[in-house]
N, C-alpha and C positions, 0 to 999 in steps of 0.2 A: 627377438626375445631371448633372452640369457640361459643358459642353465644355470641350474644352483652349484653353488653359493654366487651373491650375485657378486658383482666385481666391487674392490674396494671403494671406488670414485663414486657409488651407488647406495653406498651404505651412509646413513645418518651418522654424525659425531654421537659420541658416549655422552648422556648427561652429564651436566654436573649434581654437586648434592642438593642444591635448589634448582626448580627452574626459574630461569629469569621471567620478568617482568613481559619483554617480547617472546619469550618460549610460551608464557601460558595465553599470549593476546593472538597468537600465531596457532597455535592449539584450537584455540575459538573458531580462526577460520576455518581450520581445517574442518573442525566437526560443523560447521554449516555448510560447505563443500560437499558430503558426502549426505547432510540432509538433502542440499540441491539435488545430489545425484539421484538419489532415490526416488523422489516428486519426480523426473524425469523418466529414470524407468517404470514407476508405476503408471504414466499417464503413455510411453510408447506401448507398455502392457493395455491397456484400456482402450486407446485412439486407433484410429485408423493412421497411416502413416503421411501426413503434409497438412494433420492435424496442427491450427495456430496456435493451441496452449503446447505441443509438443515444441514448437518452435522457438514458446517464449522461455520455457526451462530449460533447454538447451543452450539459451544464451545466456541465463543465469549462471548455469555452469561452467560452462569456455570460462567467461570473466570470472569467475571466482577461482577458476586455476590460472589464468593469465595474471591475477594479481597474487597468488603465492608464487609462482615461478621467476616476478621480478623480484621478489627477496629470498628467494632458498634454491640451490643448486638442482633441489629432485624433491617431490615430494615421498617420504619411503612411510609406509603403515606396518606395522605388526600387526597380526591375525591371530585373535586370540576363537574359544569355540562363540562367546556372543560379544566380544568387543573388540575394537584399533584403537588401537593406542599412536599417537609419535612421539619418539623422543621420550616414551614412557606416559605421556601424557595423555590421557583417555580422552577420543575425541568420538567414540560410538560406541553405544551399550544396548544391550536388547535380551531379552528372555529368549535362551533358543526356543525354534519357532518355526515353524512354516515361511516366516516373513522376518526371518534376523539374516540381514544384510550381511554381515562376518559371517554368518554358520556356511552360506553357501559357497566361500572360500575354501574355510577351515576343514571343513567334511571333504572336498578332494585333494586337501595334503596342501593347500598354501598357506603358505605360515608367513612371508610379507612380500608385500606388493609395490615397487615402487611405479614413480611416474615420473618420466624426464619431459625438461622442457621442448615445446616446438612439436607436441602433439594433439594441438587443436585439429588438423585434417582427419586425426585417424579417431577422437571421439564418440560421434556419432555412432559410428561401426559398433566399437569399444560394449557403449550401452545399449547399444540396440541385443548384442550379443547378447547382455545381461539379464536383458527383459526379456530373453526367451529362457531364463533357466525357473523352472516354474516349482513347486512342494511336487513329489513323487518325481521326478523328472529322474531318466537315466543318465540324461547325460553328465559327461566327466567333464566338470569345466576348465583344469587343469589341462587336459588332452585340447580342448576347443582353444584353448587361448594360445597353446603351445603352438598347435597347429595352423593358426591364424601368424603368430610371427607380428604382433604388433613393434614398430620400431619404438612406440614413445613407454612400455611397458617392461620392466625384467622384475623377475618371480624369485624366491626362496620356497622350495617347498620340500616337505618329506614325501616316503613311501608309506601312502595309508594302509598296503596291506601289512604293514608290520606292526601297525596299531591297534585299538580297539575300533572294530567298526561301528560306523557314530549312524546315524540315521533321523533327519528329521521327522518329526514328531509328524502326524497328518491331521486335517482337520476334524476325523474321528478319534483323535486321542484323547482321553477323559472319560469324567462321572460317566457311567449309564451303559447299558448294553446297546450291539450292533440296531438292535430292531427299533430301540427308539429313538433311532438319532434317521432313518428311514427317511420320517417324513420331512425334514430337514432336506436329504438330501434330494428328493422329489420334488420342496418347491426351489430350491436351488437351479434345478434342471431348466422347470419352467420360467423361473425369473430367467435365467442367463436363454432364453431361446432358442435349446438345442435343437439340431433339424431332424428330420425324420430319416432313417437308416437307407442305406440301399436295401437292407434285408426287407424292410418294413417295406420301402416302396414297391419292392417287387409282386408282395403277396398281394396286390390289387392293382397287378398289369394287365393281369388276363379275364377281367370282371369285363362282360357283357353288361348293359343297362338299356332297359326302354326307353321310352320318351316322358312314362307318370314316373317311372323310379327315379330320370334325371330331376325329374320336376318338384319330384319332391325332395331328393339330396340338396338339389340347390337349396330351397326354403329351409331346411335345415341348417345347412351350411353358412348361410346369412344370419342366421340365428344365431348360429353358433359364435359365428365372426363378430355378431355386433352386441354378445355379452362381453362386461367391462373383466376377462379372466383376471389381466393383472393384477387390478385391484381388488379381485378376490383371492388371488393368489397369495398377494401384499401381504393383507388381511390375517392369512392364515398365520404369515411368517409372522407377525407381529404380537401373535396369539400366543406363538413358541416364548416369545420374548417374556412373557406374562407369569410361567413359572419358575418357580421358586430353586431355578437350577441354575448358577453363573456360569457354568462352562458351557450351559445351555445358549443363555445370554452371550455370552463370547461368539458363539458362534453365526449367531441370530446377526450380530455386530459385523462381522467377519464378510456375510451372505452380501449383507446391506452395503456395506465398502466397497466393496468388486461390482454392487450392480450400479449404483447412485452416479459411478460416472457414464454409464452405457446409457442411462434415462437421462440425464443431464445433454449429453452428445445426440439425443434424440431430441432434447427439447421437452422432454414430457414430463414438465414442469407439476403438473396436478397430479402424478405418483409419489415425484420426489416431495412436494409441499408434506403429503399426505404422511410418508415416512417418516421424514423429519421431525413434524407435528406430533405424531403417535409417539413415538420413541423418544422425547424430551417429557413429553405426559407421562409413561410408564416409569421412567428412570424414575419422575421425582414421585410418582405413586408407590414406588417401593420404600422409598424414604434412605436406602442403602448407598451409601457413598462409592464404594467401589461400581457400582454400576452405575451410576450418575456418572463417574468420571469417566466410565469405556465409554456412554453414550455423546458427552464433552469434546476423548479424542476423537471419536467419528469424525462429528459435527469440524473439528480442529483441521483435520485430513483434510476433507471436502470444502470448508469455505473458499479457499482460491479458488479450484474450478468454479462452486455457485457463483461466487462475486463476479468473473469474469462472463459466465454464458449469460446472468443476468443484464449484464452490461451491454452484450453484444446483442442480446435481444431488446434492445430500446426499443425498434420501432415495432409496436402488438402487431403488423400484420405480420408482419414477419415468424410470429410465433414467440411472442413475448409471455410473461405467465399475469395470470390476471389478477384484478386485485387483491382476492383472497388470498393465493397463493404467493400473490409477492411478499404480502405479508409475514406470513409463515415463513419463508425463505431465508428473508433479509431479519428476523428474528431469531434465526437458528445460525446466522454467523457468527464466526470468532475475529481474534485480534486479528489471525491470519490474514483476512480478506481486507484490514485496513489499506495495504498499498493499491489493490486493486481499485477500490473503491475511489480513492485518495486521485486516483489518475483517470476515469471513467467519469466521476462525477461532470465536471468541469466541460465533456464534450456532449454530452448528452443534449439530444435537440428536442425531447418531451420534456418536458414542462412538471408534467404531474410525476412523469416517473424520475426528474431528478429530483424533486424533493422527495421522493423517498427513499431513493440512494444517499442522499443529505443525512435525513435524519439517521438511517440507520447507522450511519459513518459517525456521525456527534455521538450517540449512543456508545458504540465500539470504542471510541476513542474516549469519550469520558471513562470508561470502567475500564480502560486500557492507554493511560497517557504517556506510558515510557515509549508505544509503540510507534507512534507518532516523532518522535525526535531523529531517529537516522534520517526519516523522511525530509527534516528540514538541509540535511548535509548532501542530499544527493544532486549529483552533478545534473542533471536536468532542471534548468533553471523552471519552464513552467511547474516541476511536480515541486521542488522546493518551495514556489511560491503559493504554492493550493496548499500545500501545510502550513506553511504561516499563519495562510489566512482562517486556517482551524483552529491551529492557537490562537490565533487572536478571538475569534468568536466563542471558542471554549474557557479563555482564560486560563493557564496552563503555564504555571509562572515558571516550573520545572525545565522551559524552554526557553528562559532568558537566558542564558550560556551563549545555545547556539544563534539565537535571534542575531546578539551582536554581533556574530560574524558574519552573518545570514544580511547585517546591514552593510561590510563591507565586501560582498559580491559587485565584480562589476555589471552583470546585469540590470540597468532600471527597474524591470520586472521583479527581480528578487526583491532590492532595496524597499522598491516600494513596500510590498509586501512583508518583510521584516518592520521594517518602522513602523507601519501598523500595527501590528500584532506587542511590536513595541509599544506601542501607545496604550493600546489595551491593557495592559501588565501594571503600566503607572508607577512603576519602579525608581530607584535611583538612575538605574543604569538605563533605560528606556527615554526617561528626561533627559538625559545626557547626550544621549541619540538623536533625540530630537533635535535637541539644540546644534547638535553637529550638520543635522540634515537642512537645513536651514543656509548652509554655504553647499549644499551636492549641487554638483555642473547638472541634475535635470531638472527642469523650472516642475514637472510633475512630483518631483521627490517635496522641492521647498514648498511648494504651496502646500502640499499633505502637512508639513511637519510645522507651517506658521499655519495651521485651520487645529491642528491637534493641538499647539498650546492656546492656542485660544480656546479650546473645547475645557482643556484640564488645567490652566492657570497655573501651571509651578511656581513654587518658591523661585527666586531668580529671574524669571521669565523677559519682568518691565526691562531689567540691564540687560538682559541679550538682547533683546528687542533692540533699544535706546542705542546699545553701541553698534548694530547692524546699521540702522540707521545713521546715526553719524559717521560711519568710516565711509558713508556714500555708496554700501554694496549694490542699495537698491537704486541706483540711478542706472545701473545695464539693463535693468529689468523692462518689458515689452508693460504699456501702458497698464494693463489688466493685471500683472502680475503685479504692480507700484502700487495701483490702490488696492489691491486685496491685501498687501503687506501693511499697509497702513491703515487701513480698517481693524486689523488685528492690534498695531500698534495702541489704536486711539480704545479698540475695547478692553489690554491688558492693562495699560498704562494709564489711563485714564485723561483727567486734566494734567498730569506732569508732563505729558508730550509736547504740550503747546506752545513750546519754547523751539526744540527741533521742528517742529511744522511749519511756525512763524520764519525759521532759520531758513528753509525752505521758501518760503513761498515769496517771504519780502528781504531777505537777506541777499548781499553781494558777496563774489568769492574777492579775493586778493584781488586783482586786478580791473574788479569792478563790473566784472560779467554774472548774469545770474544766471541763472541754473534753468535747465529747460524746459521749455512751456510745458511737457505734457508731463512733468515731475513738479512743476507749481501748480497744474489743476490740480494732479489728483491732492497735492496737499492743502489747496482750499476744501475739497471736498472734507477732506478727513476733517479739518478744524471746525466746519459744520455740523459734523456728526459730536465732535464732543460739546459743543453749546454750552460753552460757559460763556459770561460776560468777554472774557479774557480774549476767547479765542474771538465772537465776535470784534472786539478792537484791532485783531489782527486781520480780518477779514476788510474791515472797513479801509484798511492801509491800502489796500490792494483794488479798492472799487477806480474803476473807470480804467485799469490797467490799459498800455495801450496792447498789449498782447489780445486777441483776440477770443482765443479760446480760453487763459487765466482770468481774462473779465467774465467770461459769460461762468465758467466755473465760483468764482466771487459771488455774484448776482446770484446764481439758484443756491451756493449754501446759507448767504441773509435772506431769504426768503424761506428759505427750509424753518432756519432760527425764527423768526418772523410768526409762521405759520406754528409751531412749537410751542412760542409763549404764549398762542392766541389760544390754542386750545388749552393751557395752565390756564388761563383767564376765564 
């Protein structure tokens, strides 16, 4: 790690007087970067350590700097006291705080931070470091990083003691005297589980008991054990939430944040329902917008993790939440949880709890459709194609853009899955795709895309149809694929087909051979199905074929006709 000033090879270039087009789309990543980063420490803060949500944000982040480091030399931040900036360009902002990301720089004298490439090994370490630096914390992180000697790391920083000393605010800073903010901190204690002291335990080392005093501590102690505290505990905190105090409320918010993922990583599913439920109630009981929307970001913070322990609690023995509670849960998420969801739904082996992970996803995503579109671009071809097939069930025209490039994925799975969702849309541009999918090398893609225009009849349709047909595409086709193609034919095109069918079934090529048997059944079949006089006369050309199976095909479509006009009669 560098002393300051840091070396010139380190330093960002000088803006210019715009930024460009890629300075503000590069800015974006960065300020999702450093959201990542945070989700990450706050959840190595909360987790025990080989925790799998610590693992999955961690790889968010690697790849979110492995994809800025192949377009920028280093990435360097200015450290303002509550925002970073790069390149001038604000990529993190926050109210100093207890929890503003930059203060806990800014306050021991870093003033910019950069990151060279080829330090995904040292990472981990990096924010692990981070997640120990806590509100009231002495340590000097400037000293801890210094001392540490990260190589993918160099610093710019001043001397704080020649500044004004700054001081995070603490969670008693605000409206109201020490003593009422007490019981706050009392049930804080007990929601977070603190243990009992050495001092404490000492004072009942040297307690003598009989055998009725044992006897009856125990009955007591059962007692005690087997009243619900926390959720009178809850209860209490949510009482605090009730008056008419928003720093109050902040706080109440604050409690609830730090504990929701420790009841989450327990499972105890019927506190969190209980929480959540309560405090969506109160917000909009006050009718106050600003506390609706602390209550919102809560809920905003927290749906990744719910969406994901939900998911991972499919199977109830395991400790799933029941149906009340899942209820309340999966109603209390945000747009957040859509990826979660979007990728859980589809592996799910209950029944009943994936359609509830279903609907709440349709719901999310109807009142959230922008969020749904990256999802269609990502390089996982199964999670691209389980968004598709959202769009397509949702109708979400706003994802025709990507749909069509989403049709020329080489994946089958995608294709397919785009062209659907195409289909649904009923677009210009969707028709178009159709009609293109109708030549894709997978016989699953063509047969989706001649069963969808037979569904939706376009404009055009008969001539695509007519001229697939005549260029002979469908003579490579496997017999099943021939006549379902021309069942489609004979339902878009009607009587005008029966010309190419006839061409078919009794026509010669140039040198006098015809076309092969199991391409002249199915095309008596089809001339069957459209029963006009006409097609009958054609049928009749072909009785007593010496082909075998084009006579026996002949014979059941005049009897189909037969049977047809017997019931008209």
């Amino acid at each position: 790690m560098m002393d300051r000033p840091m070396d010139p090879d380190t330093q960002d270039r000088e803006p210019t007087d715009e930024p460009s087009a890629q300075d503000i789309q590069t800015a974006e990543e960065v300020g999702e970067l450093i959201t990542a980063m945070i989700k990450e420490i706050r959840a190595r803060q909360t987790y025990v350590a080989g925790n799998p949500l610590i693992d999955r944000f961690h790889k968010d982040v690697e790849e979110r700097f492995v994809r800025l480091w192949t377009d920028l030399p280093h990435l360097s931040l200015a450290i303002d006291e509550n925002r970073l900036t790069w390149r001038e360009l604000e990529v993190y902002a926050h109210p100093v705080g207890h929890d503003n990301f930059a203060f806990q720089f800014f306050r021991d004298g870093i003033r910019q931070l950069a990151f060279l490439p080829g330090g995904e090994a040292e990472l981990p370490e990096f924010l692990q470091l981070l997640a120990g630096v806590r509100p009231g914390r002495s340590t000097d992180l400037l000293a801890t990083l210094w001392h540490r000697g990260f190589d993918f790391i160099r610093m710019e920083y001043v001397d704080v003691s020649e500044e004004e000393t700054l001081e995070l605010p603490s969670s008693g800073d605000g409206p109201g005297d020490d003593e009422s903010l007490n019981d706050l901190s009392e049930i804080q204690d007990v929601l977070s589980g603190s243990p009992v002291s050495k001092e404490e335990e000492a004072e009942f080392a040297d307690l003598v008991l009989g055998e009725a005093d044992e006897a009856y501590l125990r009955r007591e102690m059962e007692a005690e054990f087997n009243r619900p505290l926390l959720r009178d505990v809850t209860l209490s905190l949510l009482d605090q939430f009730e008056m008419r105090d928003q720093e109050r409320r902040r706080q109440v918010v604050d409690i609830v944040r730090a504990l929701l993922p420790r009841l989450l990583d327990r499972r105890d599913f019927s506190t969190v329902a209980l929480i959540v439920t309560e405090l969506q109630l109160l917000a909009n009981k006050t009718g106050e917008v600003d506390t609706q929307e602390l209550v919102t970001s809560l809920l905003r913070d927290m749906s990744e993790a719910m969406a994901e322990l939900i998911s991972v609690a499919a199977d109830r023995t395991a400790g799933g939440p029941e149906e009340d509670e899942l209820t309340a849960l999966l109603g209390a998420l945000q747009a957040e949880a859509i990826p979660i969801l979007v990728r859980a739904v589809p592996s799910l082996q209950e029944t009943e709890l994936q359609d509830h992970l279903s609907d709440a996803l349709d719901r999310l995503v109807s009142a959230h459709p922008g969020s749904i579109l990256p999802l269609l671009r990502a390089e996982d071809p199964m999670l691209a194609a389980e968004a598709a097939r959202i769009v397509a069930r949702l109708r979400i025209t706003d994802a025709e853009p990507a749909l069509t490039e989403l049709s020329q994925r080489p994946e089958s799975v995608v294709r397919l899955a785009a062209l659907e969702a195409l289909a649904s849309l009923e677009s210009a541009a969707g028709i178009k795709a159709l009609f293109a999918a109708m030549g894709d090398s997978d016989r699953e893609i063509r047969t989706a895309a001649t069963d969808a225009i037979e569904r939706i009849r376009p404009p055009g349709a008969s001539e695509q149809l007519q001229q697939r047909l005549r260029a002979g595409v469908v003579r490579g086709y496997d017999d099943i694929e021939q006549m379902s193609f021309l069942k489609t034919c004979v339902a878009v095109c009607g009587d005008t087909i029966v010309t190419d069918l006839s061409q078919i079934l009794n026509g010669r090529r140039w040198w006098g051979g015809r076309r092969p048997p199991a391409f002249r059944a199915s095309a008596a079949r089809a001339l069957g199905l459209v029963g006009t006089d006409e097609a009958r006369r054609e049928l009749q050309k072909s009785a007593g074929d010496k082909t075998a199976s084009v006579n026996s095909a002949v014979r059941a479509a005049l009897r189909d006709l037969d049977s047809r006009e017997e019931e008209v009669r």
